[in-house]
C-alpha beads as a LAMMPS data file, in Angstrom:
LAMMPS data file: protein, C-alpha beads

85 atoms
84 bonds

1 atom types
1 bond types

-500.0 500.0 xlo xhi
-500.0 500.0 ylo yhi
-500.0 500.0 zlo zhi

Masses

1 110.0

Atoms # bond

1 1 1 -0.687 13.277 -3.207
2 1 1 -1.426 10.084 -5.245
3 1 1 -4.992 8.393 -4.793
4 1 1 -5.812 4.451 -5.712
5 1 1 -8.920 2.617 -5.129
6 1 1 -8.289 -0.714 -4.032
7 1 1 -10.460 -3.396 -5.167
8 1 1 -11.879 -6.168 -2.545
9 1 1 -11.272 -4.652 0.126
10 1 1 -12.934 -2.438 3.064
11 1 1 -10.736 0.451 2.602
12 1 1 -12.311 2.583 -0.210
13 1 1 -9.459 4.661 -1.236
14 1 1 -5.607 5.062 -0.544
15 1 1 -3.893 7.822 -0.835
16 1 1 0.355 8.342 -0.231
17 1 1 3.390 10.319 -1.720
18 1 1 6.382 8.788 -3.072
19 1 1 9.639 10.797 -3.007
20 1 1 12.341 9.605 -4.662
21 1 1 11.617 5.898 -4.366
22 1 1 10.411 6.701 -0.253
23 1 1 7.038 6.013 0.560
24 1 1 5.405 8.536 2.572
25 1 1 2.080 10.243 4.258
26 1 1 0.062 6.919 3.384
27 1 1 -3.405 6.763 4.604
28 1 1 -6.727 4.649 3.901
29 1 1 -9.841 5.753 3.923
30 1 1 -12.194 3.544 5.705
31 1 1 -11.182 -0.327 6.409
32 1 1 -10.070 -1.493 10.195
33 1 1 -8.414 1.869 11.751
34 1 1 -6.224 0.169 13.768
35 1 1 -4.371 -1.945 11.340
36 1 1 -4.309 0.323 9.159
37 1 1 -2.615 3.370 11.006
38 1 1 -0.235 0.227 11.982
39 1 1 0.761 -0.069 8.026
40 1 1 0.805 3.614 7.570
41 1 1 3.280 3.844 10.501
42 1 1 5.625 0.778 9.637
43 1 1 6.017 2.355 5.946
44 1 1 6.360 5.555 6.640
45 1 1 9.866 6.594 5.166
46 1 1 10.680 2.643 3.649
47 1 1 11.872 2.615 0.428
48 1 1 8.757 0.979 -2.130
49 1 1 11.097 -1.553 -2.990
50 1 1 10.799 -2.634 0.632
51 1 1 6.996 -1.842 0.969
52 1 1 6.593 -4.296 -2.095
53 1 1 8.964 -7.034 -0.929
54 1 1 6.806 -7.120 2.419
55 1 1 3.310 -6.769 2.053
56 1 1 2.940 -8.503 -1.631
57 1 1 0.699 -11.214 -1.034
58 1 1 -0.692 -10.759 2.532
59 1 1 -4.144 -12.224 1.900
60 1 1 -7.241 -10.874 4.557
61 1 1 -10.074 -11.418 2.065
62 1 1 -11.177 -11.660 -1.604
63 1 1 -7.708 -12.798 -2.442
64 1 1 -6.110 -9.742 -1.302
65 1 1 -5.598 -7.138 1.920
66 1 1 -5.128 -3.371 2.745
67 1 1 -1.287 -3.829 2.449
68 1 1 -1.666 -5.989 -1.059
69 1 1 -3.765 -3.264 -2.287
70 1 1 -1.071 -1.069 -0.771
71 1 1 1.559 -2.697 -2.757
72 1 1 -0.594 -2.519 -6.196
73 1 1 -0.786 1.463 -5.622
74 1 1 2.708 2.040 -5.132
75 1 1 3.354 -0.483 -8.465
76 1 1 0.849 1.543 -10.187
77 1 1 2.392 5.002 -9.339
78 1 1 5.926 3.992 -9.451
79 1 1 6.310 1.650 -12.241
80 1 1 5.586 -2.636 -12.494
81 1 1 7.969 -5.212 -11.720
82 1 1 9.829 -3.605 -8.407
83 1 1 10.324 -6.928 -7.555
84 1 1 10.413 -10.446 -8.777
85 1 1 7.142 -12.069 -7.531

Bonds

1 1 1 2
2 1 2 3
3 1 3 4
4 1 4 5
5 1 5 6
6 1 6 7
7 1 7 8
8 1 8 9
9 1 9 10
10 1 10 11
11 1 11 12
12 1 12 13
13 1 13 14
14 1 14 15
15 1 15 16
16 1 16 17
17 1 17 18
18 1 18 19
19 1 19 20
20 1 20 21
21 1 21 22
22 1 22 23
23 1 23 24
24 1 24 25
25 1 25 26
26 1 26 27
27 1 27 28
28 1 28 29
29 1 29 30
30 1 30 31
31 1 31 32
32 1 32 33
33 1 33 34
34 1 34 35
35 1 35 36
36 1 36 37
37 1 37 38
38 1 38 39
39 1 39 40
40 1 40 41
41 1 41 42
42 1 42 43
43 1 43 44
44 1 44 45
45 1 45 46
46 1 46 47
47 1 47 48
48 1 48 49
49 1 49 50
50 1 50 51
51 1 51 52
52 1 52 53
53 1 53 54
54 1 54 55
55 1 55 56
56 1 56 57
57 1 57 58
58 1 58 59
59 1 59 60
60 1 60 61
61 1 61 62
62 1 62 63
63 1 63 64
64 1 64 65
65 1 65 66
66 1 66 67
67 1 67 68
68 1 68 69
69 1 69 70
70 1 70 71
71 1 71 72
72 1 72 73
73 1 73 74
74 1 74 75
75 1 75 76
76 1 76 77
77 1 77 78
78 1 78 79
79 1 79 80
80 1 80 81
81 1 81 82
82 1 82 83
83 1 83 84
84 1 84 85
């Protein structure tokens, strides 16, 4: 299980797996439950190529989102540049 701590935002830590190059078991620790069980649902199983493409630059506050941060974990963990911003 990876861990990042996203910056500006209310979740205070996420934590996921990636198997080769599938996202999976994501989960945030505090923020807006709802939403964020939504995110962990919708990327269950996507490839992080995908997960990237989509939620790069969703904006909810301080510049940046849940799913941004999402995106900078997964670049983090699997290596920068997935995809062309």
């Amino acid at each position: 299980m990876l861990k990042y701590y996203p910056q500006g935002t209310c979740a205070s830590e996420i934590s996921f797996d990636i198997e080769s190059g599938i996202v999976k078991n994501v989960n945030f620790t505090d923020g807006c439950p709802g939403n964020l069980e939504a995110i962990c649902k919708l990327v269950e199983g996507m490839p992080v190529k995908e997960v990237t493409k989509r939620l790069r630059g969703i904006v909810c506050q301080n510049g940046t989102s849940c799913a941004d941060q999402l995106v900078s974990a997964l670049e983090d963990a699997h290596g920068k540049q997935l995809v062309p911003k």
